[in-house]
C-alpha positions as CSV (number, residue, x, y, z in Angstrom):
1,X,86.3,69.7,100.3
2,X,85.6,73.2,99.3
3,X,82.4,73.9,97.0
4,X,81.9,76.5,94.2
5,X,79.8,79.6,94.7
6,X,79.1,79.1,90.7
7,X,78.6,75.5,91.0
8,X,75.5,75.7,88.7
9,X,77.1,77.1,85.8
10,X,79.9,74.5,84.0
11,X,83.3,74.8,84.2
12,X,85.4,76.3,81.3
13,X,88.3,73.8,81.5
14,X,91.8,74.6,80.7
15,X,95.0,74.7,82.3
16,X,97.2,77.8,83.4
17,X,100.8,78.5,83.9
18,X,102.3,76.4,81.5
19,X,104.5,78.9,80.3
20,X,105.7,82.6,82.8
21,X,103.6,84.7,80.1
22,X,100.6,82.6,80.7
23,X,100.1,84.4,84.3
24,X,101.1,87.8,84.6
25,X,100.8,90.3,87.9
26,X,101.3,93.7,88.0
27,X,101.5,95.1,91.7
28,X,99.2,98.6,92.2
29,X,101.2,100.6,94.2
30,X,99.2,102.5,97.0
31,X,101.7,105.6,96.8
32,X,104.8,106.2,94.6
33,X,108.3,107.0,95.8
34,X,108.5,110.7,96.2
35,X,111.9,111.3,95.0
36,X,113.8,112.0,98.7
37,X,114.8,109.8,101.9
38,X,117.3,107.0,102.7
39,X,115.2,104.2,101.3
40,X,115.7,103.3,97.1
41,X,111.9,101.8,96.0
42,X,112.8,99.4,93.3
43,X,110.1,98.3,90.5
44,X,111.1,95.1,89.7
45,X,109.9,92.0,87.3
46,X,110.6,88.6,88.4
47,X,110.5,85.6,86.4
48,X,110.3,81.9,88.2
49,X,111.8,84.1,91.7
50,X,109.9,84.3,95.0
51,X,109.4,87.4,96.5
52,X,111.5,86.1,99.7
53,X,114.2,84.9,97.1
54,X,114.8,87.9,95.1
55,X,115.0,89.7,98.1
56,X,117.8,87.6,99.3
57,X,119.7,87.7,95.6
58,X,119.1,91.7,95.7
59,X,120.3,91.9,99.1
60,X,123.4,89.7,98.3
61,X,124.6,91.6,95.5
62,X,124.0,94.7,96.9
63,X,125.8,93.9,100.2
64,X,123.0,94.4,103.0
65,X,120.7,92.4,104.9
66,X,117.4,91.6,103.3
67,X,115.9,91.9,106.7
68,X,116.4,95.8,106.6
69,X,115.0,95.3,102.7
70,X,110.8,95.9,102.0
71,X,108.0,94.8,100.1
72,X,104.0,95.3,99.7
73,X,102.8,91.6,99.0
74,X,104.2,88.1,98.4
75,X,104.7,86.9,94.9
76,X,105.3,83.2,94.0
77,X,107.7,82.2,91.3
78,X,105.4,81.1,89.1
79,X,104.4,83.5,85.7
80,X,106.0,87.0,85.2
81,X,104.9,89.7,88.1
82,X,105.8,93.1,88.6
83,X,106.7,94.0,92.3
84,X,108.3,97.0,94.1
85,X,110.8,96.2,97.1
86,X,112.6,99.0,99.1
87,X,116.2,99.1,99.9
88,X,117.8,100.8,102.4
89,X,120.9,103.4,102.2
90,X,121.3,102.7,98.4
91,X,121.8,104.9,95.6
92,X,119.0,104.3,92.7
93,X,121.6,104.2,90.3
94,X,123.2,101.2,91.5
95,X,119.8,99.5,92.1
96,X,119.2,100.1,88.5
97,X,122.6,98.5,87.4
98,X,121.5,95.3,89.1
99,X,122.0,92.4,86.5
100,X,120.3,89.4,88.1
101,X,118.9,86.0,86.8
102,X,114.9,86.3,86.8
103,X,114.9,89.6,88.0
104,X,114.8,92.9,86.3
105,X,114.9,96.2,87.7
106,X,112.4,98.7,85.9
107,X,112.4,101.8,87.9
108,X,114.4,102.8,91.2
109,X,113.4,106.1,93.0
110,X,114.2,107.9,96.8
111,X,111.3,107.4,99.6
112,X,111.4,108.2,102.7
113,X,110.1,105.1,104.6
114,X,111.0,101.5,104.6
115,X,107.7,99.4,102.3
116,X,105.6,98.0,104.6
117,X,103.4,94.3,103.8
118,X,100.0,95.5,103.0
119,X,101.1,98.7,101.3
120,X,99.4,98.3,98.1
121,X,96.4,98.9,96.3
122,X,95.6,95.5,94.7
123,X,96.8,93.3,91.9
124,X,96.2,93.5,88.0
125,X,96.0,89.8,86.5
126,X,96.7,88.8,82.8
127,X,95.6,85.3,82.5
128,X,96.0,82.9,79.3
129,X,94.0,79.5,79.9
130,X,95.1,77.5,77.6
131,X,93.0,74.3,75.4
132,X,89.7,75.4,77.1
133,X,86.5,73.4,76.7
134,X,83.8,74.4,74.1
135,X,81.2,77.6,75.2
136,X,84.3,78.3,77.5
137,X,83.5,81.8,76.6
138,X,80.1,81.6,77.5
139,X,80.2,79.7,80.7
140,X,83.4,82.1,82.1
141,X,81.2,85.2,81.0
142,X,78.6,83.5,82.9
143,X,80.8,83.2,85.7
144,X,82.4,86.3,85.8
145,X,78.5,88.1,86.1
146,X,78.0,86.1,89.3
147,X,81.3,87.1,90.7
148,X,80.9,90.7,89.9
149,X,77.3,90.7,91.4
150,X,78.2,89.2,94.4
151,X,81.9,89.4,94.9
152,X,84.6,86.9,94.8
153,X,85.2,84.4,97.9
154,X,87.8,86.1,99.7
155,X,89.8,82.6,99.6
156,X,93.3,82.1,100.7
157,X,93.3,79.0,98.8
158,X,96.1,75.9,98.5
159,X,98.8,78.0,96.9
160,X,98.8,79.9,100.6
161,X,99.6,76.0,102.0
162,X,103.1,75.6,100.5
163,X,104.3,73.1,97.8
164,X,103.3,70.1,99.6
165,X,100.5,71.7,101.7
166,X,102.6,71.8,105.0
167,X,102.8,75.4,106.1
168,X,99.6,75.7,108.0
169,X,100.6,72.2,109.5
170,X,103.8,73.7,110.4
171,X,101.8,76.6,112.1
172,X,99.6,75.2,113.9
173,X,101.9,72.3,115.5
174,X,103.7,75.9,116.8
175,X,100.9,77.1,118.0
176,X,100.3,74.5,120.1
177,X,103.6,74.2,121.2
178,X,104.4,70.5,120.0
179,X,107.8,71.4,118.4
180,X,108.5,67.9,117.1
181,X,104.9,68.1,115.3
182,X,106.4,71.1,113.6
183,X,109.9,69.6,112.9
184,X,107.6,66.5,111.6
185,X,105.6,68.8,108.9
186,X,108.5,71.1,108.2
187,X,110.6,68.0,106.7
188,X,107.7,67.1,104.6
189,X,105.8,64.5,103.0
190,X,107.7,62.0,100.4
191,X,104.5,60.6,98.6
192,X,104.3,65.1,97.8
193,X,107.9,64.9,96.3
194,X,108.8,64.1,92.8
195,X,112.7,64.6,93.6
196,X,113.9,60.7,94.2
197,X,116.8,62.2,96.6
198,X,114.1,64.6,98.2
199,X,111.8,61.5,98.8
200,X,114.9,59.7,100.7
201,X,115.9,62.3,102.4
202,X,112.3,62.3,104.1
203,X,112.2,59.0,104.6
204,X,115.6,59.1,106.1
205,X,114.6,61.5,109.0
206,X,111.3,59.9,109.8
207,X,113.3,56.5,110.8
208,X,115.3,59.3,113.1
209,X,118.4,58.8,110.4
210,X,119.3,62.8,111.4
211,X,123.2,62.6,109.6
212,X,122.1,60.5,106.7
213,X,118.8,63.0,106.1
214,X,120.8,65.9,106.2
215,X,123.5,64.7,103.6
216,X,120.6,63.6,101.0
217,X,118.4,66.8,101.1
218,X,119.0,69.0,98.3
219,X,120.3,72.0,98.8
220,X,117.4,74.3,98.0
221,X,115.8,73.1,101.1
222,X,118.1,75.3,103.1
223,X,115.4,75.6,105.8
224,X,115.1,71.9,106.1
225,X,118.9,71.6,106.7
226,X,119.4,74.4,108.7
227,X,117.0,72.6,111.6
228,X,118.6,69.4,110.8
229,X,121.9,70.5,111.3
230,X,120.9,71.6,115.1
231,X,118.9,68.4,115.7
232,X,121.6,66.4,114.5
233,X,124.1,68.1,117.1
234,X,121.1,67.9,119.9
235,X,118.6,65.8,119.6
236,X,115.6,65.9,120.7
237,X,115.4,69.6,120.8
238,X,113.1,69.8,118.6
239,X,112.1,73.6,120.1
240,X,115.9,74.6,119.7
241,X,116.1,73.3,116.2
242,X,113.6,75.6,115.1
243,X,114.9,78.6,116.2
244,X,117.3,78.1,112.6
245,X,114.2,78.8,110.4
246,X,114.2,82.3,109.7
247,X,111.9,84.9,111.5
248,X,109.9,85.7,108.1
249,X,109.4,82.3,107.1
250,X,107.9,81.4,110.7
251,X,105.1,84.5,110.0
252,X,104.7,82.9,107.0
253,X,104.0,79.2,108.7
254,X,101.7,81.0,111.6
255,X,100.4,83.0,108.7
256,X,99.4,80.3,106.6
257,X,97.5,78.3,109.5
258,X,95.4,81.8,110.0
259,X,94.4,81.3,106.1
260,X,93.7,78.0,106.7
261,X,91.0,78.7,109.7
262,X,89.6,81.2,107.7
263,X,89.1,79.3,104.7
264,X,87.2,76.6,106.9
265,X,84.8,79.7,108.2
266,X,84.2,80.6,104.6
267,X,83.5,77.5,103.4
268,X,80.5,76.8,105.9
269,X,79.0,80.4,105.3
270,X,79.6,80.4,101.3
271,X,75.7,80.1,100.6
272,X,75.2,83.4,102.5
273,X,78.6,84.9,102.3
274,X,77.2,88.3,100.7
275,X,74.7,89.0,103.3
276,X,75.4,90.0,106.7
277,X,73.6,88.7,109.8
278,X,73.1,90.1,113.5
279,X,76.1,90.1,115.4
280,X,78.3,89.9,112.2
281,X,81.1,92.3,111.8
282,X,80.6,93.9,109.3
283,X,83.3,95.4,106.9
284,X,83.6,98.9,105.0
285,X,85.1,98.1,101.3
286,X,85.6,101.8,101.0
287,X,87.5,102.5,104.7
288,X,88.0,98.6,105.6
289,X,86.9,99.7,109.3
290,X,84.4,96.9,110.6
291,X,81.5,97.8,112.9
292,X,79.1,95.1,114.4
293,X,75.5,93.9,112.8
294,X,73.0,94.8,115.3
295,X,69.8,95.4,112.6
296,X,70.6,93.3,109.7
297,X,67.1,94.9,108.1
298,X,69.2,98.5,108.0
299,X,72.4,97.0,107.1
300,X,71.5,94.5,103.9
301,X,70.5,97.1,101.4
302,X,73.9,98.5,102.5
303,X,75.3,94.6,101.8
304,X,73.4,94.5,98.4
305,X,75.2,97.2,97.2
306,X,78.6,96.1,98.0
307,X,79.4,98.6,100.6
308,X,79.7,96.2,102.9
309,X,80.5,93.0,103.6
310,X,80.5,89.9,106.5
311,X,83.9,89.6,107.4
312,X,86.0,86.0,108.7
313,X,88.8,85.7,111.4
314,X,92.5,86.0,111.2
315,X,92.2,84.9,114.8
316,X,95.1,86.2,116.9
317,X,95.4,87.2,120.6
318,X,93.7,90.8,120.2
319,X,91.0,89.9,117.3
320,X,87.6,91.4,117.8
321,X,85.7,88.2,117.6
322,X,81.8,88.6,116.7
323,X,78.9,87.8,118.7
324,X,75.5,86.2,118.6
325,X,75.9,82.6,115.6
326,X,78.9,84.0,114.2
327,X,80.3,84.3,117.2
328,X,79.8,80.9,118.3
329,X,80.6,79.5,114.7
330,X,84.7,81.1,115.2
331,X,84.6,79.9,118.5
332,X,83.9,76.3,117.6
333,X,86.6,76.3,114.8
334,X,88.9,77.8,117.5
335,X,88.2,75.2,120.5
336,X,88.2,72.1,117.8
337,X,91.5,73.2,117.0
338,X,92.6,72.8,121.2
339,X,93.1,76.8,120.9
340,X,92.2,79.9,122.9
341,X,93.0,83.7,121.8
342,X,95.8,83.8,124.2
343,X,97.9,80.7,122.1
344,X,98.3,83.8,119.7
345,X,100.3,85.9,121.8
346,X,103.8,83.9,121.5
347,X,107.1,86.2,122.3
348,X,109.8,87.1,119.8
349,X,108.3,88.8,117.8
350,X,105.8,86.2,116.6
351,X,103.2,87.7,118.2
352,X,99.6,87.6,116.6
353,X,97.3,90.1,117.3
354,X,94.7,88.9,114.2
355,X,92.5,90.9,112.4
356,X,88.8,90.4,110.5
357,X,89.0,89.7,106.4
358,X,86.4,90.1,104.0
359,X,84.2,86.9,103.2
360,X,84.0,88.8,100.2
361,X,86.0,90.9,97.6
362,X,85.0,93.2,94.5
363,X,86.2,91.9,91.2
364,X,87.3,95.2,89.1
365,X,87.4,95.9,85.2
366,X,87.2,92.4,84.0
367,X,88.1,91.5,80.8
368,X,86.9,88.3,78.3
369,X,88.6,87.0,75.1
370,X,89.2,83.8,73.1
371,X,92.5,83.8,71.2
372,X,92.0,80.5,69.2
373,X,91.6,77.2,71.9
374,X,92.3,79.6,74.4
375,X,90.9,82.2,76.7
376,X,92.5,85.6,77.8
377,X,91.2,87.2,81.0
378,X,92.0,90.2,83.0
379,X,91.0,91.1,86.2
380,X,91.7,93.4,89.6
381,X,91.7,92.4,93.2
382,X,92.4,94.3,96.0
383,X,95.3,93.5,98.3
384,X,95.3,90.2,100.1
385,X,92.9,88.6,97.1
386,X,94.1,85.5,95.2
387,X,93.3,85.1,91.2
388,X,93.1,81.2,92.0
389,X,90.1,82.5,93.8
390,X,87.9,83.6,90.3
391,X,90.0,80.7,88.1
392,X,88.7,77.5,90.1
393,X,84.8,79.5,89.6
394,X,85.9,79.7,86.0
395,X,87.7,76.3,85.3
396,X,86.2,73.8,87.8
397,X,89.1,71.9,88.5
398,X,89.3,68.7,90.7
399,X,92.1,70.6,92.4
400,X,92.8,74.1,91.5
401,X,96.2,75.0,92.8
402,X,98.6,71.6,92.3
């Protein structure tokens, strides 16, 4: 169960996302399109649309493979967010006649290379919180003080899980190399599922019913059906059947169990998780190199004002790990999990070298409003940071992200 680095100051209440204007995300590029090369950059507002989904509706009516296509960072379908994808060999002008439900194309520009994950600068939220609780102005002001003095818990959060919370799951059976454990969390949990039909497809496959599952999933599961179809033709081979799921959507599962590991670190340093210790690695907010804590005396003034930060583990098979307590701390999430580095290093392409990430992130320009029984915020992250991250400080919820 995860705490709350504000848990002494009330929670605001409210609820978010009831409607796509409630949560709005506007993408901050790192560099704009330059006006020359073979790749088209695409500004584009989605509505209800996953990142991974628009990409395959672009691609579709555009006649290329969305495998070739780019993006900075992952959006979810839920609010209104701004975005911008690359597309290769395309003329702007046709990007810009695109006509698509729940997307729009704003802008489309020349570059020269393909958008790369992790090329942006950060994220600008516009949040409505609707029927908050009384002082909710005061207690999210009170909140938002906190988080700006000592930076927002770098938290990947449920809404990195998946729907039903099974992505990690997913990963991590990989990992390990128990296939059917994989198949087993990939088909999903029924008691998760509102969809009647869903439910019985579920329940279908865990009595090893492969033909009747298959005809009752919907057919927006296409991942779940596309494994099914192979383990219904040979069963049994569990490791075969997932060799249907497609390569970005296994990063995502691998990626997911990552987030959850690091979560769990974060959670057990939270009461200290603005001051850095010996043998931390350390991490530059202005050049995001790390370098290790040897004299944590020299380093905290350094800490205190924001320049640096402890960082957590994306473990993978070529992670710098820290030494001295937290050291030993990764290690034992690590081991408890029956992993060493070298489980990382898995061929085709799903190789995972890991990385270190913040504990901690800066929380830029905030702005507070009420607009009658509700409250308007705004906020910036940088890249990789999560909004659900400040609201659950702010709200309080018993469960932020379902």
């Amino acid at each position: 169960m995860t705490t709350y680095l504000t848990a002494d100051i009330p929670g605001a209440g409210g609820t978010i996302k009831e409607s796509p204007e409630d949560f709005q995300v506007t993408e901050l590029p790192l560099y704009f399109p330059c006006g020359a090369g073979e790749h088209t950059y695409a500004e584009i507002e989605k509505r209800g649309v996953t990142t991974l989904d628009a990409l395959r509706r672009i691609a579709r009516a555009l006649g290329v493979s969305d495998r070739d296509m780019g993006y900075a960072g992952m959006k979810d379908a839920r609010g209104i967010t701004r975005q911008t994808v690359s597309i290769p060999r395309m003329d702007p002008q046709l990007v810009l006649g695109l006509a698509l439900p729940g997307i729009k194309v704003l802008t489309a520009a020349r570059h020269t290379n393909k958008l790369k994950l992790g090329h942006l600068a950060g994220n600008r939220f516009h949040i409505r919180l609707r029927d908050v609780e009384s002082h909710a102005l005061e207690r999210a002001s009170a909140v938002l003080q906190v988080l700006v003095e000592r930076g927002v818990p770098n938290r990947f959060g449920e809404q990195r899980y998946g729907a039903q919370g099974n992505s990690p799951l997913i990963g991590g059976a990989w990992l390990r190399g128990d296939y059917r454990g994989a198949v087993d969390a990939l088909m999903g949990n029924p008691e998760l599922v509102r969809d009647e039909r869903w439910r019985t497809a579920i329940a279908a496959y865990r009595r090893g019913e492969l033909e009747e599952s298959l005809r009752l999933f919907p057919g927006h599961c296409r991942t779940e059906r596309d494994v099914l179809q192979r383990l219904a033709k040979n069963p049994g081979a569990w490791g075969k059947a997932l060799n249907a799921v497609h390569p970005r959507l296994k990063k995502l599962y691998l990626s997911a169990y990552q987030s959850l590991l690091f979560d769990r670190l974060l959670e057990t340093r939270l009461a200290g998780f603005d001051r850095v210790v010996a043998g931390d690695l350390a991490f530059k907010h202005d050049s995001g190199a790390c370098f290790l804590v040897t004299d944590p005396a020299v380093e905290t003034p350094r800490a205190e004002r924001f320049e640096i930060s402890p960082t957590g583990p994306l473990f993978g098979c070529r992670m710098k790990s820290p030494e001295g307590a937290p050291g030993d701390m990764e290690a034992s999430i690590l081991a408890g999990e029956g992993l060493t580095p070298a489980s990382f290093d898995l061929p085709g392409g799903m190789r995972l070298e890991g990385e270190r990430r913040p504990l901690r992130v800066p929380l830029r320009e905030p702005l507070l409003a009420e607009d009658g029984a509700d409250l308007i915020l705004e906020f910036s992250l940088p890249k990789g940071s999560y909004a659900t991250a400040v609201l659950r400080e702010i709200i309080k919820p018993v469960c932020m992200d379902t």
